[in-house]
C-alpha positions as CSV (number, residue, x, y, z in Angstrom):
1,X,-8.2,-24.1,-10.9
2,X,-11.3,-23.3,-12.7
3,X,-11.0,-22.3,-16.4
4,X,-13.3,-19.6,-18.2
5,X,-14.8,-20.4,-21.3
6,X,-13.7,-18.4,-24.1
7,X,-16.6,-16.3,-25.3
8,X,-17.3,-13.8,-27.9
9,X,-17.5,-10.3,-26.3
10,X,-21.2,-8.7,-26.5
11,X,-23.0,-12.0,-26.8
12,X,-25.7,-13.1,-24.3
13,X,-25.0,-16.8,-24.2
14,X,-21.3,-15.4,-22.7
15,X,-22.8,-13.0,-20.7
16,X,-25.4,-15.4,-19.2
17,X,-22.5,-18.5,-19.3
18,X,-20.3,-15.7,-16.8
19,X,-23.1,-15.1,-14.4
20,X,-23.8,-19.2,-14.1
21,X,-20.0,-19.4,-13.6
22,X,-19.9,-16.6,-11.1
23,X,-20.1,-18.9,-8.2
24,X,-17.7,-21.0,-9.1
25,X,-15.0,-18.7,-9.8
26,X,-15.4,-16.8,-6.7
27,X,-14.8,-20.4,-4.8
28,X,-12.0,-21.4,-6.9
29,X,-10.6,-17.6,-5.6
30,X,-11.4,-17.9,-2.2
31,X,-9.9,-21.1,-2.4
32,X,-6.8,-20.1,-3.4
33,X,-6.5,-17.0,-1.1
34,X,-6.6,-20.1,2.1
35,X,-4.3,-22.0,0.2
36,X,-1.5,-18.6,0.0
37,X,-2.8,-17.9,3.7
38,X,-1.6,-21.2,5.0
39,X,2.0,-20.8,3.1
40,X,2.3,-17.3,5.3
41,X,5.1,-17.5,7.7
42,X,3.8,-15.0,10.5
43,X,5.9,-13.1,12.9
44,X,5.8,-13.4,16.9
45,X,4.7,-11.7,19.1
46,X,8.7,-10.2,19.7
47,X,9.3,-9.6,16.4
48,X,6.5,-7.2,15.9
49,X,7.6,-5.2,19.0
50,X,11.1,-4.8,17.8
51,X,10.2,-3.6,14.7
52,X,7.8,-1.7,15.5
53,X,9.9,0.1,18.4
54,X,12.0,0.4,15.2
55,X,9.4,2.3,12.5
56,X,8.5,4.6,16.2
57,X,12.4,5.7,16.7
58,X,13.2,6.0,12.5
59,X,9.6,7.9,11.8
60,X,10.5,10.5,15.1
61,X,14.2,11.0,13.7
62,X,13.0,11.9,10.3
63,X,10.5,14.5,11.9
64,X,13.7,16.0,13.7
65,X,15.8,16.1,10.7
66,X,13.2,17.8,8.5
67,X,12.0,19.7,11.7
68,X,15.4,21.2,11.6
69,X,16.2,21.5,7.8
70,X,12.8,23.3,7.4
71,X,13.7,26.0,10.0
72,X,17.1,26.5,8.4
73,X,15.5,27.1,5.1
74,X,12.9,29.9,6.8
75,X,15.3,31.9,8.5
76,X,17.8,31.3,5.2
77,X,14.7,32.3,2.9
78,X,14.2,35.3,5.2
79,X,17.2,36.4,5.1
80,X,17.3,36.7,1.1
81,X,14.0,38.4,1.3
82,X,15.6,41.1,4.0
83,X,18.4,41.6,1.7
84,X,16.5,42.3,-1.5
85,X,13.7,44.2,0.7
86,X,13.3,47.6,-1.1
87,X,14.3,50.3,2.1
């Protein structure tokens, strides 16, 4: 891994030093990203389906639920309002 030199804040020689080093501290990164790539363990093909399929049925159950708690609120809410309605 590439080390930075250390470098008084607001001086040119650091500023200039940073730009010169630019190119080989974006390597050194890009570098490392391939390296953490290679160490990923991806899922197959069957995997993905299955959870996905998963996400698709939990995702349309919580629409339903809330679906259903948000109408008994409204007619619950409407009701209160009814009752305190001046006549």
């Amino acid at each position: 891994m590439a080390t930075l030199a250390k470098v008084k804040h607001g001086s040119k020689g650091g500023v200039i030093v940073r730009i010169k080093s630019w190119p080989t501290r974006f390597r050194t990164y890009v570098d490392g990203i391939r390296r953490e790539m290679r160490l990923v363990t991806w899922p197959g093909r069957q995997q993905v389906q299955a959870t996905t399929v998963v996400v698709l049925v939990t995702v349309f159950a919580f629409a339903l639920y809330f679906g259903v708690v948000d109408y008994v609120l409204t007619i619950g809410q409407t009701e209160v309002y009814g009752y305190f309605r001046v006549r």
